[in-house]
TISE-586995 format. One line per field, with one value per residue: z negated, x, y of N, C-alpha, C, O in turn; chain; residue in three letters. Coordinates in steps of 0.1 Angstrom, whole numbers, m for minus. Layout:
<sites>
n.z: [Z,...]
n.x: [X,...]
n.y: [Y,...]
ca.z: [Z,...]
ca.x: [X,...]
ca.y: [Y,...]
c.z: [Z,...]
c.x: [X,...]
c.y: [Y,...]
o.z: [Z,...]
o.x: [X,...]
o.y: [Y,...]
ch: [A,...]
aa: [ALA,...]
</sites>
This chain:
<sites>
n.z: [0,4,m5,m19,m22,m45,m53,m34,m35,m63,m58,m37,m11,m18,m3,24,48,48,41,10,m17,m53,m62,m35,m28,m47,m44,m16,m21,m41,m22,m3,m18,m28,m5,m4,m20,m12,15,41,63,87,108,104,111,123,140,144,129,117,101,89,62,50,67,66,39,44,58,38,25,36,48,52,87,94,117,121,137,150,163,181,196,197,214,233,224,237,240,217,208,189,167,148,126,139,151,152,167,162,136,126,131,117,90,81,80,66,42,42,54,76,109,127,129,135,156,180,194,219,224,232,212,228,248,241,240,222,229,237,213,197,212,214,186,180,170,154,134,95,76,89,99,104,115,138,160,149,157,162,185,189,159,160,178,176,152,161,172,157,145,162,164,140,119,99,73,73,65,68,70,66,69,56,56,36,41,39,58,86,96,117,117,95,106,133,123,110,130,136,111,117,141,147,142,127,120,104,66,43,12,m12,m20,m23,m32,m10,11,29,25,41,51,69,64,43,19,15,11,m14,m28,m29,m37,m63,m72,m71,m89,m109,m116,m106,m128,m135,m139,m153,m147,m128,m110,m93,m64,m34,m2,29,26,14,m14,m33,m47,m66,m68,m84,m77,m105,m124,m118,m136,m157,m154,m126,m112,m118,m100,m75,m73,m71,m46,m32,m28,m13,m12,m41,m49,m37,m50,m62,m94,m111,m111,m127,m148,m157,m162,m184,m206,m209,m199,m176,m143,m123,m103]
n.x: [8,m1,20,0,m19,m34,m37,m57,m78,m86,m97,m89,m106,m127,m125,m130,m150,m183,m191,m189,m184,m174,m175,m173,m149,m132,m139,m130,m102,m98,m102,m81,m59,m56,m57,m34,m18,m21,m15,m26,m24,m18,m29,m55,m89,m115,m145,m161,m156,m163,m148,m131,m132,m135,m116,m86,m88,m86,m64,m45,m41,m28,2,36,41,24,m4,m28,m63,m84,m114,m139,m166,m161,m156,m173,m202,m228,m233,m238,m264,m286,m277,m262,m236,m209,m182,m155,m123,m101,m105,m107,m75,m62,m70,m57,m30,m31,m39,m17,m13,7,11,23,21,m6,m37,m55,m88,m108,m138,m167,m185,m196,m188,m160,m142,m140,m109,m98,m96,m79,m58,m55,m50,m26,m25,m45,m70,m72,m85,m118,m137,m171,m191,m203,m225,m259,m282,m301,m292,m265,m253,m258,m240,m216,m211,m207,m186,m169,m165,m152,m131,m111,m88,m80,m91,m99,m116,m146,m166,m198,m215,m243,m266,m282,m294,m317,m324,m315,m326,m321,m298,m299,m318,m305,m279,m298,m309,m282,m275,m293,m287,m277,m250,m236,m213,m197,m196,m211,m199,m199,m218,m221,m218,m233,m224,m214,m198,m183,m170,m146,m151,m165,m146,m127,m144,m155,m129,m125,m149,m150,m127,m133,m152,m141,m120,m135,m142,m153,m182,m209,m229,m230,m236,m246,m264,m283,m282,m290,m286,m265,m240,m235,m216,m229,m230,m243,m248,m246,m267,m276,m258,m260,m240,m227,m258,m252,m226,m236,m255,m243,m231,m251,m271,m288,m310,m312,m324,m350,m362,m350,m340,m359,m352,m329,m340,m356,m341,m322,m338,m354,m337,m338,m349,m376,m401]
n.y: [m12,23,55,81,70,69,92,103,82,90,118,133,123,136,160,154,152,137,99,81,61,57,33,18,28,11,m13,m20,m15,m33,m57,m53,m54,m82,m93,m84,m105,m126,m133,m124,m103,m79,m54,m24,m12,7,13,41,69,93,124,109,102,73,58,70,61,34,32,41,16,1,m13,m5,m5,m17,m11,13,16,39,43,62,80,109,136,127,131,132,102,95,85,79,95,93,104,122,124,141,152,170,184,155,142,167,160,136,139,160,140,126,103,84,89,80,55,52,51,68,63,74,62,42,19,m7,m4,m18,m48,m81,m89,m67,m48,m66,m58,m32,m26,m41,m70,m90,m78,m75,m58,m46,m19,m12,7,27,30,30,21,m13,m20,m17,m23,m48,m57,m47,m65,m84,m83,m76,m102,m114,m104,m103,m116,m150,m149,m121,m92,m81,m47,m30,m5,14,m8,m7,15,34,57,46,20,6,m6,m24,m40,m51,m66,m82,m102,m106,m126,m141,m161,m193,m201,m176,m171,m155,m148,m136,m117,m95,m65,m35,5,14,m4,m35,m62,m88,m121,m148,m175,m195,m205,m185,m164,m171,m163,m139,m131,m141,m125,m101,m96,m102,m80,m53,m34,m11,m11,m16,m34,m56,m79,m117,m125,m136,m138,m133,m165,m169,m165,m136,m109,m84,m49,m25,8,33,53,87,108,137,157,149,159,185,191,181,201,229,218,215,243,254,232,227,250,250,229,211,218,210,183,183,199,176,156,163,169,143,125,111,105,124,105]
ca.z: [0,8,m15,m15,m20,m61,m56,m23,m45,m73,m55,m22,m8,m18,3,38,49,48,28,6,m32,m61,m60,m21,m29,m55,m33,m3,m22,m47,m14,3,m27,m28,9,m1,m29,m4,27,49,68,99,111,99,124,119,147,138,118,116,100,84,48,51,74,55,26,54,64,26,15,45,41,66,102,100,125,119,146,147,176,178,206,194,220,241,215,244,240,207,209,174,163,135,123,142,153,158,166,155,121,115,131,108,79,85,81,49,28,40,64,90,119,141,128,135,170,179,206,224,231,227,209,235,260,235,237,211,240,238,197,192,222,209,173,179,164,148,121,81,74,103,94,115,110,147,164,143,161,161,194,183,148,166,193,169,144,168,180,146,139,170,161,127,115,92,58,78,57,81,57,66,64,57,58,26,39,46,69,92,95,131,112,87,119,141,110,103,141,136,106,120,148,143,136,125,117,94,56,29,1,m19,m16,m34,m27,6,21,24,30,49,56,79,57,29,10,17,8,m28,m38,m30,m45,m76,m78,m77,m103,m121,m115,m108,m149,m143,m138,m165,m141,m117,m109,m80,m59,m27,6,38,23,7,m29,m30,m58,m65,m80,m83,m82,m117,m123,m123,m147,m159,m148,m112,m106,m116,m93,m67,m77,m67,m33,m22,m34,m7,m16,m55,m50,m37,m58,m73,m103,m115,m109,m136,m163,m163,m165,m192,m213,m209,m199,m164,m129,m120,m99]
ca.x: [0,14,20,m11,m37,m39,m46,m69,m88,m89,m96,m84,m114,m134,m122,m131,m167,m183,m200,m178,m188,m161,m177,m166,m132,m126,m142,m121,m88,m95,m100,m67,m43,m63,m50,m17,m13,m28,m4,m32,m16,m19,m36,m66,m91,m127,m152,m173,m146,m161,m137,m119,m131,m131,m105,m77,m90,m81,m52,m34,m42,m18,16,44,40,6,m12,m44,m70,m97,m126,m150,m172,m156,m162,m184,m214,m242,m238,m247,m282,m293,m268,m251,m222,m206,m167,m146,m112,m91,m108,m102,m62,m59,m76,m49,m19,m34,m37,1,m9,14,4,32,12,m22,m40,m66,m91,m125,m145,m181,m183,m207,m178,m152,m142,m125,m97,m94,m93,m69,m47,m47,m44,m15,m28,m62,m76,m76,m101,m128,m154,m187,m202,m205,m239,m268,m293,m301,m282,m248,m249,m254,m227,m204,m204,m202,m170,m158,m163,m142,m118,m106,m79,m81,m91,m100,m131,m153,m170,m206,m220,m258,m280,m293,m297,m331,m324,m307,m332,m316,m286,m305,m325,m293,m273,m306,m308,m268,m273,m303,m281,m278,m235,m228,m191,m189,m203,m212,m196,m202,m224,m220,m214,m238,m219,m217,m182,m180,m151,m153,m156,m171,m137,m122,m156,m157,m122,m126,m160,m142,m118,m142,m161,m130,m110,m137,m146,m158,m193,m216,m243,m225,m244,m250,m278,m286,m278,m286,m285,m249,m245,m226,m214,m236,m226,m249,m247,m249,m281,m273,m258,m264,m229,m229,m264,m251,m219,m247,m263,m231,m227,m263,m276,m303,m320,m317,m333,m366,m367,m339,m337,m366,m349,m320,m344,m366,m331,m315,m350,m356,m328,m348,m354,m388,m406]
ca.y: [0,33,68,90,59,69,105,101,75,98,132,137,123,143,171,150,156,120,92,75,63,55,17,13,25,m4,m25,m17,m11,m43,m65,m49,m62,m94,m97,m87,m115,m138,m131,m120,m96,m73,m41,m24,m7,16,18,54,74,104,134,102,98,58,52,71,51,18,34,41,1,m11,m15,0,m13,m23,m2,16,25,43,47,70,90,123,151,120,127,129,90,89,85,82,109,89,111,134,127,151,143,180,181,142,140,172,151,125,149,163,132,115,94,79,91,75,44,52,49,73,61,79,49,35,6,m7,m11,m28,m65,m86,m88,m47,m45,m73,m54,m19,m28,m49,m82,m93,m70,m79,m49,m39,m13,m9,25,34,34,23,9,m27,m28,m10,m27,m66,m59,m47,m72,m94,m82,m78,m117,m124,m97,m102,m123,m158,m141,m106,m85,m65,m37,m35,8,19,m16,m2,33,35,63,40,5,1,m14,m37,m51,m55,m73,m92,m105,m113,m138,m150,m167,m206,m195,m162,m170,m146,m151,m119,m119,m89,m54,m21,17,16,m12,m48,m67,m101,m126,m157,m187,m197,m204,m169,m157,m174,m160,m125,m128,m142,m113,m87,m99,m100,m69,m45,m34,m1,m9,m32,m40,m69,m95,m122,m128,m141,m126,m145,m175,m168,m158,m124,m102,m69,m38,m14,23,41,66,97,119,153,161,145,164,197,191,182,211,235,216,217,251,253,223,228,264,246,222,200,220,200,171,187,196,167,148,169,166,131,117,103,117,121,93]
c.z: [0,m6,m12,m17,m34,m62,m46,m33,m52,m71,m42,m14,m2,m8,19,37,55,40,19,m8,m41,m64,m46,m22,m35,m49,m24,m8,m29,m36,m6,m6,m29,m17,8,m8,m21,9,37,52,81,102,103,114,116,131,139,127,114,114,91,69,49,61,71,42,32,55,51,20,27,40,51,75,103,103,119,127,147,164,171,195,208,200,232,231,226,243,226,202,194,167,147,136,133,149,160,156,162,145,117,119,116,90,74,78,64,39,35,45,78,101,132,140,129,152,169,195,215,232,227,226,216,251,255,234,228,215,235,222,197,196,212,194,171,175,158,135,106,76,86,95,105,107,118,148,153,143,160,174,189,171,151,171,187,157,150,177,169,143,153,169,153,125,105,82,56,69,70,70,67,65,66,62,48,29,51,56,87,97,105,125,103,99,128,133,108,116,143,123,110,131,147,140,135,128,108,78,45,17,m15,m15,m31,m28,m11,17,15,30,30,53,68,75,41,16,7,9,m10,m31,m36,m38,m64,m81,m79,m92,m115,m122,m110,m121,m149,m145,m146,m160,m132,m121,m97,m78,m45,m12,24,38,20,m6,m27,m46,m55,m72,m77,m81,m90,m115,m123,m138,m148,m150,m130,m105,m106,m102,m78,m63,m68,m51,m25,m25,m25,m11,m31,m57,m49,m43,m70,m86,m113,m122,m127,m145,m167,m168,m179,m206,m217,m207,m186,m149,m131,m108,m84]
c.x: [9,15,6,m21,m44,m48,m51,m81,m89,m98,m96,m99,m124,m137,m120,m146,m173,m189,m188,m177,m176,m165,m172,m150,m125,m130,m128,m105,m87,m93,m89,m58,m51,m52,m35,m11,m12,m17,m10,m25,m23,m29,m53,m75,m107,m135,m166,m165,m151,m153,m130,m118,m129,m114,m92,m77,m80,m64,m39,m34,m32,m4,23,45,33,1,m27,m52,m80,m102,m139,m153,m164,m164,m175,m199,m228,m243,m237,m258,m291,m289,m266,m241,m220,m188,m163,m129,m104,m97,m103,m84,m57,m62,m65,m34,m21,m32,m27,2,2,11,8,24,m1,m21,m56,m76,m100,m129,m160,m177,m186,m197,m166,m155,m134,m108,m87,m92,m83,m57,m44,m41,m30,m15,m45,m63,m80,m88,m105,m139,m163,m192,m199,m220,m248,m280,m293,m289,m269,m246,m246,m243,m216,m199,m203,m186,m159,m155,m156,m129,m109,m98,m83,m81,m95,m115,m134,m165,m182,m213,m232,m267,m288,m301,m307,m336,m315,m313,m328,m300,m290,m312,m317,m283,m285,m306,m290,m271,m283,m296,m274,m258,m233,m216,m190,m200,m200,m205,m197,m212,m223,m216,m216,m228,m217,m203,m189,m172,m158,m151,m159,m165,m127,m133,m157,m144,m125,m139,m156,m134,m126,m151,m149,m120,m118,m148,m155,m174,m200,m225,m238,m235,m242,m260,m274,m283,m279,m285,m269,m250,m227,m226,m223,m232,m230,m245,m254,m263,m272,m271,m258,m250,m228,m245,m258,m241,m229,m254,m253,m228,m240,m269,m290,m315,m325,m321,m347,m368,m358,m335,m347,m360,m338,m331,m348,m353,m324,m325,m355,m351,m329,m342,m369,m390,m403]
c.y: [12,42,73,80,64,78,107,94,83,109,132,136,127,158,166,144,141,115,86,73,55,37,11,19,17,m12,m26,m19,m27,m57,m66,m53,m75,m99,m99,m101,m120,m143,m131,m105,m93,m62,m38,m18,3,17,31,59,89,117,122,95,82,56,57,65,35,20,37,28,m5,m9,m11,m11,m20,m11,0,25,26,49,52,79,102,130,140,121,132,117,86,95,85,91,102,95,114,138,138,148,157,177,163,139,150,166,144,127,155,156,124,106,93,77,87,58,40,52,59,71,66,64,49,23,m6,m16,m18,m43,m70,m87,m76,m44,m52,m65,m40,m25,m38,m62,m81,m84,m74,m69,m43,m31,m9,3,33,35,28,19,m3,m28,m28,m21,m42,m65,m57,m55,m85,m93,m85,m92,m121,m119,m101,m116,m134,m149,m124,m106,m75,m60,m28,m17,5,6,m11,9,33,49,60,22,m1,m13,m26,m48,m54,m66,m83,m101,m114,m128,m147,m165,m180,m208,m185,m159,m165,m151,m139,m127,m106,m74,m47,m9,19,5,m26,m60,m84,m107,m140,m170,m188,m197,m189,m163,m160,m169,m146,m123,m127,m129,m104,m89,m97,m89,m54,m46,m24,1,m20,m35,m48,m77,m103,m126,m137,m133,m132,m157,m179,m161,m145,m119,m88,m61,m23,1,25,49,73,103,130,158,159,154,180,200,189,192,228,232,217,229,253,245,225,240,259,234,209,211,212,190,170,190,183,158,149,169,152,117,101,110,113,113,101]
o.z: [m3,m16,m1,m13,m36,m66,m47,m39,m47,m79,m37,m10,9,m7,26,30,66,30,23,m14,m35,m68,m46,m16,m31,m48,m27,0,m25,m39,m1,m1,m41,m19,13,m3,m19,10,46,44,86,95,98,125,104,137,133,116,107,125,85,64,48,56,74,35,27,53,54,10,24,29,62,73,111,95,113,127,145,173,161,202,219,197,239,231,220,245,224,196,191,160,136,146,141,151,171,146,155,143,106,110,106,80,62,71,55,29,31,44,87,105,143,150,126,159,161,206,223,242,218,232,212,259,264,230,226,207,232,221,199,189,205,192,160,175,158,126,105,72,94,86,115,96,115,139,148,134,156,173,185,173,148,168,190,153,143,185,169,139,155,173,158,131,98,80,47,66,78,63,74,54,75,72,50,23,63,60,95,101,106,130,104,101,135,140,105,112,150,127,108,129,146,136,145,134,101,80,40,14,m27,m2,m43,m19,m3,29,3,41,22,60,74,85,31,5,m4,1,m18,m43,m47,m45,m73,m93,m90,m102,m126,m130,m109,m124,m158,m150,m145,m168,m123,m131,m88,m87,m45,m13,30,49,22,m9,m22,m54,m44,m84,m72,m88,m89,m104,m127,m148,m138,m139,m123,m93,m96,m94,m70,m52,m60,m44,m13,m25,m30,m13,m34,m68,m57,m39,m80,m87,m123,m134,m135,m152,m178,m178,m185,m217,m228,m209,m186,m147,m137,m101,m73]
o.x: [21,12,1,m32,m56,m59,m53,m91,m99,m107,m107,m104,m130,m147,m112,m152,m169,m192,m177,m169,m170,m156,m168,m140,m113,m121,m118,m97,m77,m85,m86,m47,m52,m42,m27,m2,0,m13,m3,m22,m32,m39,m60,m70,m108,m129,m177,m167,m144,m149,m120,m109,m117,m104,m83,m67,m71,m55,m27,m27,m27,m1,18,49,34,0,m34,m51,m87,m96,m146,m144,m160,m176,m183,m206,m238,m255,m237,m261,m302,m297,m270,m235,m228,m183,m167,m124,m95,m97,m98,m78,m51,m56,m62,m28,m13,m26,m28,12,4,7,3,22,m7,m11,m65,m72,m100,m125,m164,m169,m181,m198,m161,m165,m123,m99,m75,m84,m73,m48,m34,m30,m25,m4,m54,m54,m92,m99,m98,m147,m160,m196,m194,m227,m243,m288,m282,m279,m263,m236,m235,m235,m206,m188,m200,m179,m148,m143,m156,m119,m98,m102,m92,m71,m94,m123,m129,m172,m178,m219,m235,m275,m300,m311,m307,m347,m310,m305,m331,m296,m284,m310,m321,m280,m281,m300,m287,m270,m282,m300,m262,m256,m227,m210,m181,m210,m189,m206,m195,m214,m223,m208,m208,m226,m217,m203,m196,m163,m169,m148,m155,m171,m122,m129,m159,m144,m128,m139,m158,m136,m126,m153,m149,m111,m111,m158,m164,m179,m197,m233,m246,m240,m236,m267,m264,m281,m269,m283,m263,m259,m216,m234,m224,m229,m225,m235,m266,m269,m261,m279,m257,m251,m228,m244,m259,m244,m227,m260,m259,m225,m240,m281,m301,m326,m337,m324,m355,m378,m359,m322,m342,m360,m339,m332,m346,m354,m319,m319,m359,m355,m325,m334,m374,m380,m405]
o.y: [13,37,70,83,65,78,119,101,89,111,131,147,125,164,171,136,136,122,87,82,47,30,m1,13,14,m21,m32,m24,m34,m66,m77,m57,m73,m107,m107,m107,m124,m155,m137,m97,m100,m63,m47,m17,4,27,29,54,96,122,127,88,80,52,48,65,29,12,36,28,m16,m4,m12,m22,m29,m2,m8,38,16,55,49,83,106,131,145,111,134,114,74,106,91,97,107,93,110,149,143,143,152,165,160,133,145,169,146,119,153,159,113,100,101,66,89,51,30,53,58,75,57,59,57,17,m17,m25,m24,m50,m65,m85,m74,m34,m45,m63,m37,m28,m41,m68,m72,m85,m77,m74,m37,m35,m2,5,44,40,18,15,m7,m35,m38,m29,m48,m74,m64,m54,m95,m99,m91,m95,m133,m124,m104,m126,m128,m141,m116,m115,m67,m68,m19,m18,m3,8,m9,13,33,51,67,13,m13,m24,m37,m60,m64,m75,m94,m111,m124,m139,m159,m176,m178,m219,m182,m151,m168,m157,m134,m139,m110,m74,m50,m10,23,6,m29,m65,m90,m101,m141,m177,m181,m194,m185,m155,m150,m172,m142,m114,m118,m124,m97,m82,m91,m91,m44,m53,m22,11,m32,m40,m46,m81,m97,m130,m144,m120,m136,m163,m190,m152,m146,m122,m84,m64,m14,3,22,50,70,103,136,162,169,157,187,209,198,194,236,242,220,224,252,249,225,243,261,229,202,212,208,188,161,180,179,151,139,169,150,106,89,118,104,113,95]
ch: [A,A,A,A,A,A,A,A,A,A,A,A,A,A,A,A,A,A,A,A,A,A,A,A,A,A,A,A,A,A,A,A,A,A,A,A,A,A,A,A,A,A,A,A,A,A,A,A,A,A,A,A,A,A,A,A,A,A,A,A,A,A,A,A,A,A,A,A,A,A,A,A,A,A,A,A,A,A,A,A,A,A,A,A,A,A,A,A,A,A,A,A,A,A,A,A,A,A,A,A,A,A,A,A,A,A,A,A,A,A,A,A,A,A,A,A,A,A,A,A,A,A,A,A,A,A,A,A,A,A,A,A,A,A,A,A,A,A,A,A,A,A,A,A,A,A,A,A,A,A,A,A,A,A,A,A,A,A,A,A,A,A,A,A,A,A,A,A,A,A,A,A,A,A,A,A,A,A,A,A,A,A,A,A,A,A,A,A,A,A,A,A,A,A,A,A,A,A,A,A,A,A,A,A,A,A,A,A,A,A,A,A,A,A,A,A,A,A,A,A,A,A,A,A,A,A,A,A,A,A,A,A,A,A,A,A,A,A,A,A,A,A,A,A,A,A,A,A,A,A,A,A,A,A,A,A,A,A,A,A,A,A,A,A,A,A,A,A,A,A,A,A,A,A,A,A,A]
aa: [UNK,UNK,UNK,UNK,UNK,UNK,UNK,UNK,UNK,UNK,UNK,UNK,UNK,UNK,UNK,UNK,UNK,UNK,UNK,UNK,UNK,UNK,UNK,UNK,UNK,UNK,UNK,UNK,UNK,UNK,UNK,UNK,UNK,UNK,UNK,UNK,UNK,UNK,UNK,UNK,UNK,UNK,UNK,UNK,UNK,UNK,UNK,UNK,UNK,UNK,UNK,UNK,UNK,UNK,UNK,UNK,UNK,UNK,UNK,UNK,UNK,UNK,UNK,UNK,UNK,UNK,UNK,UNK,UNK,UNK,UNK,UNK,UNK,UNK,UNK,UNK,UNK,UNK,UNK,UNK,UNK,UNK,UNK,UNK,UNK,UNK,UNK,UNK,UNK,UNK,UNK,UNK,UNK,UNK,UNK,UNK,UNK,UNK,UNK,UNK,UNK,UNK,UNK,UNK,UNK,UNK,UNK,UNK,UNK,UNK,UNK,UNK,UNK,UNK,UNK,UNK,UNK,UNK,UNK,UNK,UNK,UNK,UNK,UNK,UNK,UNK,UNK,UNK,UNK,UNK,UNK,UNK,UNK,UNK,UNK,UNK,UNK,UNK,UNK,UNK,UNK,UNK,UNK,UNK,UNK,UNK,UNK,UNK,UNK,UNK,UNK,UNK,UNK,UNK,UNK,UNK,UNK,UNK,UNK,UNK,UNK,UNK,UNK,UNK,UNK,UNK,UNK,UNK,UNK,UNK,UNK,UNK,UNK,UNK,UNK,UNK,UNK,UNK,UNK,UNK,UNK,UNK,UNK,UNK,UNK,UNK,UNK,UNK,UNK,UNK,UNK,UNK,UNK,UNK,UNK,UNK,UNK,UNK,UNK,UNK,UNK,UNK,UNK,UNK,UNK,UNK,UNK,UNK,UNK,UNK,UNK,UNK,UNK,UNK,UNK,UNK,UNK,UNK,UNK,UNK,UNK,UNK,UNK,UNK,UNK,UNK,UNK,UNK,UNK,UNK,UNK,UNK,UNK,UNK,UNK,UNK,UNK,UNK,UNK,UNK,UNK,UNK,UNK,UNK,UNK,UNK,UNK,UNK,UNK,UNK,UNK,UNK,UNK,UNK,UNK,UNK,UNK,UNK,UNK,UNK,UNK,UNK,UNK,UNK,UNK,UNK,UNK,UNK,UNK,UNK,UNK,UNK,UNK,UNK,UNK,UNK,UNK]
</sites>
């Protein structure tokens, strides 16, 4: 893992315009030294990077001279049709540059995912992919095609990291994903969900140690559990309620919205120790 992963994770982050919750960075980071014990090895990659918050996360868990490339529409955004995120490729190289990444190591591509083959990822990235993230297009079509690429992409022991099935502004990705496991072999098998995303590897034994380790090395949250998931049992780890603190910070960054009405939301919280319904 490189320099810059502690205080990105910590902070940095924060200051690259994006989704990106402090449960998907332990995820993501706890499954990247998993890999290293393991001696899964080789490039990482991101289809849909927006200004970069994930994929500088991808790109500080590698190790020197593992490649990390990222594709995205950028300035092609008449072809994204549902208008998921927003690449821009100056604001996210400059992203890159800011938090310490190695940029003679990175690959920057304008593509649709739509025209990518497992052939064309394996080639640019220089070898098969240990982390793939999906969080390009998110229709049912985009979301099937791409995780169908990723399960031919990815390397023995590769995780492909799973954005917005939960995010019920987005059901094109739950019904594209649900259409993928429905498929009499997936290949690929879930193993955990938390922080709006859902990480998958490509066998069942791979799948049960990372499952294992999460359960065991991420502490900071006391609501873990497993459930069910496709007919695979996965680790869960919720997101926290809110706290008074996290709404006011909210409160600071969204001022429009909490003028018409999210201050509510802050007393009834601060009063009762709730949100309202």
């Amino acid at each position: 893992m490189r320099g810059g992963l502690e205080r990105y994770s910590a902070s940095g982050h924060k200051k690259v315009q994006g989704w990106l919750t402090g449960i998907a960075i332990d995820l993501v980071r706890k499954v990247g030294a998993a890999q290293e014990k393991r001696g899964v090895t080789g490039p990482v990659c991101e289809i849909g990077v927006h200004h970069g918050r994930l994929f500088i996360l991808l790109h500080l868990v590698t190790r020197p001279g593992e490649t990390s490339v990222a594709w995205d529409l950028f300035e092609r955004q008449q072809e994204n049709l549902d208008r998921s995120g927003a690449g821009n490729e100056p604001v996210f190289r400059r992203n890159l540059v800011a938090h310490g990444c190695a940029v003679d190591e990175i690959r920057v591509e304008t593509a649709n995912s739509l025209d990518l083959t497992p052939e064309a990822i394996v080639a640019t990235c220089g070898g098969k992919p240990r982390l793939f993230s999906v969080d390009g297009g998110h229709s049912a079509e985009n979301t099937l095609h791409d995780l169908r690429l990723a399960r031919a992409s990815i390397c023995d022991g590769g995780v492909v990291i799973l954005d917005d099935f939960f995010n019920e502004s987005w059901p094109g990705v739950a019904e594209g994903t649900a259409k993928f496991f429905a498929g009499a072999d997936s290949g690929l098998v879930p193993f955990a969900i938390g922080g709006n995303k859902v990480l998958v590897t490509n066998n069942e034994a791979h799948a049960a140690s990372y499952r294992a380790t999460l359960a065991r090395e991420i502490t900071r949250y006391g609501s873990k559990k497993t459930s069910q998931f496709f007919g695979h049992e996965v680790l869960v780890v919720p997101t926290p309620p809110p706290t008074l603190r996290r709404l006011l910070a909210a409160k600071l960054r969204l001022q429009p919205y909490f003028a018409i009405g999210g201050i509510a939301l802050i007393d009834n919280f601060a009063a009762h120790g709730q949100l309202l319904p």
